[in-house]
LUMZA-718562 format. One record per residue (C-alpha): residue number from 0; x, y, z. Coordinates in steps of 0.001 Angstrom, whole numbers. Example, Ala and Ser with C-alpha at 12.3 -4.5 7.8 and 13.67 -1.06 7.14 Angstrom:
residues 2
+-----+---------+---------+---------+
| num |       u |       v |       w |
+-----+---------+---------+---------+
|   0 |   12300 |   -4500 |    7800 |
|   1 |   13670 |   -1060 |    7140 |
+-----+---------+---------+---------+
This chain:
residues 311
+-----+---------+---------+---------+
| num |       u |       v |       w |
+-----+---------+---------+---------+
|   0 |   14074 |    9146 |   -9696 |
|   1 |   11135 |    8906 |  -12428 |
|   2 |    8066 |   11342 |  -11397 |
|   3 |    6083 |    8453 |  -11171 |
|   4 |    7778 |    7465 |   -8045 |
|   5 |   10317 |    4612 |   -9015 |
|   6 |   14022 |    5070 |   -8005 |
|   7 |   15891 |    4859 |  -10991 |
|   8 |   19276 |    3240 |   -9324 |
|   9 |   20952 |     157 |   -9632 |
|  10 |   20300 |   -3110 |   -7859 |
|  11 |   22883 |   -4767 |   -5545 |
|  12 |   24203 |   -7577 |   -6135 |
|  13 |   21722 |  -10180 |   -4213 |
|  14 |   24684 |  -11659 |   -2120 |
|  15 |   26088 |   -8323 |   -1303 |
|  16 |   22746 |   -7219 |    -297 |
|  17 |   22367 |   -9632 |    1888 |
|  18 |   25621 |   -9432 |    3715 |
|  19 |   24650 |   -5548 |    4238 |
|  20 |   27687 |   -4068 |    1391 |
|  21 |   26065 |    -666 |    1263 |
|  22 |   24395 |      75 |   -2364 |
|  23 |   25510 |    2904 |   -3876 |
|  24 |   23738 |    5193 |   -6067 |
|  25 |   23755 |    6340 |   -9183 |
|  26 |   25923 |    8757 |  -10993 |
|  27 |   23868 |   12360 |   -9843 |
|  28 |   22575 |   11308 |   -7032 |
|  29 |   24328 |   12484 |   -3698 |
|  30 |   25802 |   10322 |   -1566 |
|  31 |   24298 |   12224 |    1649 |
|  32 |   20993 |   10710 |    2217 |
|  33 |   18015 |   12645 |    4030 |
|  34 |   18378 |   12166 |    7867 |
|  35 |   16802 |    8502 |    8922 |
|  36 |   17330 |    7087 |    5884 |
|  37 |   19787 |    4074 |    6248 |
|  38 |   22431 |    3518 |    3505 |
|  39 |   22145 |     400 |    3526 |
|  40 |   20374 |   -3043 |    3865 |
|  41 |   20358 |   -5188 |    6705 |
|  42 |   21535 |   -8618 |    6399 |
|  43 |   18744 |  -11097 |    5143 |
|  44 |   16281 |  -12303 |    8062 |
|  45 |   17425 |   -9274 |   10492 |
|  46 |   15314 |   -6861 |   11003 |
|  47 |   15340 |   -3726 |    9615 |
|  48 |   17419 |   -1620 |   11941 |
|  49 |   15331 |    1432 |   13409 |
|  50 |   16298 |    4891 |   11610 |
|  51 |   17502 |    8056 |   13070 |
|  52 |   14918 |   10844 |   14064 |
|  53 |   13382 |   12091 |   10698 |
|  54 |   14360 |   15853 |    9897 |
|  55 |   12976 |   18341 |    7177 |
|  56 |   11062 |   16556 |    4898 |
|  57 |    8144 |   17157 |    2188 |
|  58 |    5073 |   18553 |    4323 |
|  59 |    2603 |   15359 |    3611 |
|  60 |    5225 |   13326 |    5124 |
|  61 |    6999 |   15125 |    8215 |
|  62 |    9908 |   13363 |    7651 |
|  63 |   12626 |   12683 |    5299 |
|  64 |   11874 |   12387 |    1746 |
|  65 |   13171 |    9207 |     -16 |
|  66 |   16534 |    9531 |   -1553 |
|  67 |   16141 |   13035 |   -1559 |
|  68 |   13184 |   12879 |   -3904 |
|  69 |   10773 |   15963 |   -3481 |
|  70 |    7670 |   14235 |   -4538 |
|  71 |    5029 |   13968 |   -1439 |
|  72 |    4660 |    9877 |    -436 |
|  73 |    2177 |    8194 |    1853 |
|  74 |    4210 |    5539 |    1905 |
|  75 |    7497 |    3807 |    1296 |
|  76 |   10108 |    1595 |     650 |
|  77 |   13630 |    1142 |      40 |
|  78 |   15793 |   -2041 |    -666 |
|  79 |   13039 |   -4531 |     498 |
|  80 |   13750 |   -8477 |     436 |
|  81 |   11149 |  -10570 |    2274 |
|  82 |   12571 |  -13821 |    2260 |
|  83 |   12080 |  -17498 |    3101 |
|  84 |   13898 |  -20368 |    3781 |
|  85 |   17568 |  -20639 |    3235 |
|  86 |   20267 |  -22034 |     976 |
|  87 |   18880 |  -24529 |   -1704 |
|  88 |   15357 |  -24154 |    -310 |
|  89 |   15782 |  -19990 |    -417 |
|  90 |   12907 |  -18351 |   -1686 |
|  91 |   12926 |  -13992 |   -2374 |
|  92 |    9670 |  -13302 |   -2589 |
|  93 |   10825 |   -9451 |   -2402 |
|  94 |   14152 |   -9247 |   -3990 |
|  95 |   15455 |   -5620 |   -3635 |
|  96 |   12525 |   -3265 |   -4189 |
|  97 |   12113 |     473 |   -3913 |
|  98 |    9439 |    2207 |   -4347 |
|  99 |    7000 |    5365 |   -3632 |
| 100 |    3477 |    5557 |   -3373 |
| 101 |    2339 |    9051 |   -4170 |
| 102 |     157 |   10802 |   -1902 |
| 103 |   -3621 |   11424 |   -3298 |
| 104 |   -2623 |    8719 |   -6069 |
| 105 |   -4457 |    5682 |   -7025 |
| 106 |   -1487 |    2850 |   -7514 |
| 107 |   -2543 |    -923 |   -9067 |
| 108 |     230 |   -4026 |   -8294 |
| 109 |    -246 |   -6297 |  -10450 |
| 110 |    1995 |   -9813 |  -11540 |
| 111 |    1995 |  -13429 |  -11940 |
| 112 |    1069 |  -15578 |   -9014 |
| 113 |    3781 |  -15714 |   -6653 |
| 114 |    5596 |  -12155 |   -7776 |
| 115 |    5658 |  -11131 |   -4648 |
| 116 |    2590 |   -8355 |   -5158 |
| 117 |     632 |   -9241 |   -2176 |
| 118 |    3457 |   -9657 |     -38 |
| 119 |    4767 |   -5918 |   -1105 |
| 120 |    1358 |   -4771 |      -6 |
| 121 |    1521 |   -6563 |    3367 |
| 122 |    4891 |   -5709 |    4368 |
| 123 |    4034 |   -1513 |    2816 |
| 124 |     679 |   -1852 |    5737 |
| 125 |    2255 |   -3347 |    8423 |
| 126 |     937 |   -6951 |    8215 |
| 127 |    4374 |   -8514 |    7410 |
| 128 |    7584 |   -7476 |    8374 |
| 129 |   10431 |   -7394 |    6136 |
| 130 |   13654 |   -9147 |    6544 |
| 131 |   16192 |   -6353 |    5420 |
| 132 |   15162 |   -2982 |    3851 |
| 133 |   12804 |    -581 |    5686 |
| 134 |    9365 |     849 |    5382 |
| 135 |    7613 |    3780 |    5575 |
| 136 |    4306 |    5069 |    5961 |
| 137 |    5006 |    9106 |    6345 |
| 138 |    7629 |    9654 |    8250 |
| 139 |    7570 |    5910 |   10349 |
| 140 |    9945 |    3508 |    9434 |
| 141 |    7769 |     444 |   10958 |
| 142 |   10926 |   -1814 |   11717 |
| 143 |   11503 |     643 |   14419 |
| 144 |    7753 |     121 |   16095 |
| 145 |    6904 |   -2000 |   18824 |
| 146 |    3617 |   -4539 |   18054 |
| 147 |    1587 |   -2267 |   20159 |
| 148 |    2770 |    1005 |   18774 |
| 149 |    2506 |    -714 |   15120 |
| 150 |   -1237 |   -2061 |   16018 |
| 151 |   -2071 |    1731 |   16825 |
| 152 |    -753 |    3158 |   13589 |
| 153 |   -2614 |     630 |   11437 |
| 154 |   -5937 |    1533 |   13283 |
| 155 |   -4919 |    5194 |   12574 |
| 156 |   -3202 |    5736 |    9683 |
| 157 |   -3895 |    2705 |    7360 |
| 158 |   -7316 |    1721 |    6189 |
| 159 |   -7864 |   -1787 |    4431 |
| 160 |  -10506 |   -3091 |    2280 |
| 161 |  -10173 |   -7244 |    1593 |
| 162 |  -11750 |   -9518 |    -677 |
| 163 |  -14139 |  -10951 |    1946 |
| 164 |  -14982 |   -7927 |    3518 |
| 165 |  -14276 |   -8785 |    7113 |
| 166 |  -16926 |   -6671 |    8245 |
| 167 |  -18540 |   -7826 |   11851 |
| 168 |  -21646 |  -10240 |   11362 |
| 169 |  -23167 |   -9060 |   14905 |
| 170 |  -22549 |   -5236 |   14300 |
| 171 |  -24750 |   -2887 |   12384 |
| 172 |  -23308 |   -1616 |    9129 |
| 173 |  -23028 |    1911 |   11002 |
| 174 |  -20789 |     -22 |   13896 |
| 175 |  -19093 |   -1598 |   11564 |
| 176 |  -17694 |    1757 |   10047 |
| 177 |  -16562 |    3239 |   12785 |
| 178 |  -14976 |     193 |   14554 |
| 179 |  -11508 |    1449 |   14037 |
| 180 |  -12754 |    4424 |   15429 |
| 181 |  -14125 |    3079 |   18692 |
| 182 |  -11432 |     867 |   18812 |
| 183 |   -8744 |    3652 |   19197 |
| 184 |  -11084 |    5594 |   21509 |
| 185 |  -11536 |    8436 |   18835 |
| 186 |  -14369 |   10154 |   18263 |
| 187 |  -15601 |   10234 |   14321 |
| 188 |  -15847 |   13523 |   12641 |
| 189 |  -19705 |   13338 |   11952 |
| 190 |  -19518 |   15815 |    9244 |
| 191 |  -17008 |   13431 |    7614 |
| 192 |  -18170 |   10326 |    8077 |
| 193 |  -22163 |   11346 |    6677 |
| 194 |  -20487 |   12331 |    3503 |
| 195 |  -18721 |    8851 |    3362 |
| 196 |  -21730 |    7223 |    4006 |
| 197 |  -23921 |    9743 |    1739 |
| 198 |  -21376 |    9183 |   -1352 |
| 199 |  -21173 |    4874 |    -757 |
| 200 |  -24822 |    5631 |    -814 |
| 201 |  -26158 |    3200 |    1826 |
| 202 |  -27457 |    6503 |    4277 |
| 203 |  -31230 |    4064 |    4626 |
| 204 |  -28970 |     715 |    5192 |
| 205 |  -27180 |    1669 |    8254 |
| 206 |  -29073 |     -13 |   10730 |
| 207 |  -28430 |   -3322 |    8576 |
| 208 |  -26442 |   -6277 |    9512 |
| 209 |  -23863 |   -7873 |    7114 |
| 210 |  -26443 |  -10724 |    6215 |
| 211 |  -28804 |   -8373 |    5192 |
| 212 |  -26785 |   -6665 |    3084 |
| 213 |  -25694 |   -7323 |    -799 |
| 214 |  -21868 |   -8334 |   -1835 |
| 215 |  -21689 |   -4653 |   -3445 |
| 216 |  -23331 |   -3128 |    -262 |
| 217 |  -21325 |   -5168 |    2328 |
| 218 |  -17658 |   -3898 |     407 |
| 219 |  -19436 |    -520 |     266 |
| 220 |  -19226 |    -469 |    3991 |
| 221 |  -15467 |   -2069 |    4338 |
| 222 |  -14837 |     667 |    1780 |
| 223 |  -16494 |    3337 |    3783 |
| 224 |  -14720 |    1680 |    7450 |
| 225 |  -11297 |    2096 |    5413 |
| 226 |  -12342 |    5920 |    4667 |
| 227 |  -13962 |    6736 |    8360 |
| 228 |  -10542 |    7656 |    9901 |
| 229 |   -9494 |    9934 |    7319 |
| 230 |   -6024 |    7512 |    7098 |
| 231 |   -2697 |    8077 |    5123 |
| 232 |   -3447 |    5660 |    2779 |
| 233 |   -5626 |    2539 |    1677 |
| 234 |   -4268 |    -892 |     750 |
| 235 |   -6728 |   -3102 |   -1102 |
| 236 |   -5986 |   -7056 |   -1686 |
| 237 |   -8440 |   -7691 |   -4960 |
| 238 |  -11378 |   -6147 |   -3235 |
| 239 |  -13577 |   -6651 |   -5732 |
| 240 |  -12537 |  -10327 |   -6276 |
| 241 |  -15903 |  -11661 |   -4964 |
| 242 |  -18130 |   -8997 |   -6780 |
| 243 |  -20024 |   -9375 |   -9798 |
| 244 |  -18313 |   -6957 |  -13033 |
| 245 |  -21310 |   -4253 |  -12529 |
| 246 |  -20927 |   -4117 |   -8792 |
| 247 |  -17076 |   -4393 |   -8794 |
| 248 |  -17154 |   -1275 |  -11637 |
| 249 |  -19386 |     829 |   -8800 |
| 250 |  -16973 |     225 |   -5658 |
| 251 |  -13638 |    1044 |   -8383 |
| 252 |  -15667 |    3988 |   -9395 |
| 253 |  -16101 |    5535 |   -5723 |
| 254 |  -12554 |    4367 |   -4388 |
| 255 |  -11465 |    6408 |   -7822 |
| 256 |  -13628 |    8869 |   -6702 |
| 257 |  -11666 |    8728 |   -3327 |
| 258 |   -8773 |    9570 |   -4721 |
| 259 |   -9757 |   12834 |   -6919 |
| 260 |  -12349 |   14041 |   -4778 |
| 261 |  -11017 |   13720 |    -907 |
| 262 |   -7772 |   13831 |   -1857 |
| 263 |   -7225 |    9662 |    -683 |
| 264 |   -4199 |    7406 |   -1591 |
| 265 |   -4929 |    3932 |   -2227 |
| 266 |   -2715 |     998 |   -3599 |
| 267 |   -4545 |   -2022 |   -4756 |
| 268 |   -3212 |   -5355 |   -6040 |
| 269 |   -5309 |   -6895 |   -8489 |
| 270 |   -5032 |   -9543 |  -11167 |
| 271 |   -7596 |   -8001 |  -13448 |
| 272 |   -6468 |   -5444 |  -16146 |
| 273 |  -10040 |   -3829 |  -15829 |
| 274 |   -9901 |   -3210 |  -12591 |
| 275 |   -6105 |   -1594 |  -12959 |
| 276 |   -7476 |     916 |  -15230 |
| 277 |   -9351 |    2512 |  -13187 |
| 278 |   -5980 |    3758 |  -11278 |
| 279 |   -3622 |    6393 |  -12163 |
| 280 |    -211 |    4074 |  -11945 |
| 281 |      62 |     173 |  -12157 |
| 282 |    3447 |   -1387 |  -11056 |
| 283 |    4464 |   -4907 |  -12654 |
| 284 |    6368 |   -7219 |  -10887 |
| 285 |    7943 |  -10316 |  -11520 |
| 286 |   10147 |  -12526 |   -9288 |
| 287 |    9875 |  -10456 |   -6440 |
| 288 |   11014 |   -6993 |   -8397 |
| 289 |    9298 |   -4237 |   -9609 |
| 290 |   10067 |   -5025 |  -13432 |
| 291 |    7595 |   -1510 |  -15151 |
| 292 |    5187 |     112 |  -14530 |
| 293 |    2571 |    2703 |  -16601 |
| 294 |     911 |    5669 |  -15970 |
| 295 |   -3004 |    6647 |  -17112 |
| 296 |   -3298 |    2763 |  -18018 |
| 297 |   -5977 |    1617 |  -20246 |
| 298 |   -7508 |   -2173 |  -19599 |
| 299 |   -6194 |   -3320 |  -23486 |
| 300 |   -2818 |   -1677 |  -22271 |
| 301 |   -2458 |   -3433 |  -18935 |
| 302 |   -3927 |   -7218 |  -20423 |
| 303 |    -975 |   -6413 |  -23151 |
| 304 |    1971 |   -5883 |  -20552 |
| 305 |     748 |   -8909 |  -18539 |
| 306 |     706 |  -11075 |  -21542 |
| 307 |    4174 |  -10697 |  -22222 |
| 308 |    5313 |   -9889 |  -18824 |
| 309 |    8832 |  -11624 |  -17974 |
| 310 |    9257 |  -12317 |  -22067 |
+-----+---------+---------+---------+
């Protein structure tokens, strides 16, 4: 496995995947995986079948670490296929992926339309399920949770910031916030959440509805709602899509900040190389696979790899 958090083993064949042949690993790694891991995929459009108790693991996850790696994840995958229709009219819009998203790492997905990058990030937070594989976020394989038990780990361990903001016209940008809170009958840690709202800097906007709020100010407060519960990780669908380039530069600048300041993971998919920069890993994919990926990218270095991707 690269540091980076790709697992450097080869693909199944697609049909042998599918019919659940187990996928063996390459030369140096052991055969024994970590307790809850399954060996293998599920057949295509079964779902992913739930894993053993989790054991020792590293200490950010409380559970097995992937394929033995030691590196600490937020969240994970391993042989994913989402897939769609069948025969003639089949369509893999995840075709065998495995990957690891660091914890207190800021990861970019980026790809052609239809590469399957917003589907990886809705099947890594819970809003899709997968048709074989499994995935993690810590040391929950979410195949194994009921919708109820799956609804209460997305209001407490996964935060999500959208394009449109989907904050709550008739709520106050202070309600708004704190919604998932409230929600899950928790009680916000004040001392927290005024240093979330001190560093998006709206502290005088609070008592503000959505309508009287900016497009930088309104995604400052889905920003700040993602933060509020202190969750495992962030998943952001192009959430500064609807910004202007100065505004969408200050909300990339604080969810950076995020990341190297309270310690946050986020994964974003994006189409813009600008944006991408501004993480610490981008992952390419193509067809439904992770195809590279770079680390400490630049904007000139990302628009170059998605000019030639899938040459």
């Amino acid at each position: 496995m690269s540091d980076s958090g790709n697992f450097d083993f080869e693909s199944p064949d697609p049909a042998q995947a599918a019919a659940g042949v187990p996928t063996q690993p390459p030369a140096g790694m052991p055969n024994d995986l970590p307790a809850g891991m399954p060996a293998t995929a599920e057949p295509a459009m079964a779902p992913p079948a739930a894993p053993a108790a989790p054991t020792a693991g590293p200490p950010s996850l409380g559970g097995p670490a992937p394929l033995g790696s030691t590196v600490d994840f937020a969240a994970y995958c391993r042989n994913a296929f989402k897939i769609y229709g069948e025969g003639d009219t089949e369509v893999r819009a995840l075709n065998d992926v495995t990957v690891g998203f660091e914890t207190g790492k800021f990861t970019s997905i980026m790809g052609p339309s239809g590469s399957g990058k917003s589907t990886l990030m809705q099947c890594m937070a819970g809003l899709d399920s997968l048709s074989a594989g499994q995935t993690y976020v810590g040391s929950v394989e979410l195949g194994s949770l009921k919708d109820k038990e799956l609804t209460m780990l997305r209001r407490s361990q996964i935060g999500f910031i959208f394009q449109a903001f989907n904050l709550i016209p008739t709520l106050s940008a202070q309600e708004n916030i704190t919604l998932p809170l409230d929600l899950a009958g928790a009680t916000p840690d004040q001392q927290w959440l005024d240093q979330v709202i001190q560093t998006v800097g709206l502290a005088d906007r609070m008592g503000h509805r959505p309508n009287e709020l900016s497009g930088g100010q309104q995604q400052r407060v889905a920003v700040a709602r993602a933060l509020a519960s202190r969750p495992d990780i962030i998943f952001g669908d192009e959430p500064t899509g609807n910004l202007d380039s100065k505004t969408g530069a200050e909300i990339l600048e604080f969810m950076q900040r995020a990341v190297r300041e309270f310690h946050q993971t986020i994964v974003m998919v994006t189409h813009d190389p600008v944006s991408a920069s501004y993480s610490d890993r981008v992952l390419f994919l193509a067809d439904g696979a992770i195809v590279d990926e770079m680390i400490n990218p630049t904007a000139d270095s990302v628009f170059d790899k998605m000019r030639h991707l899938g040459d």
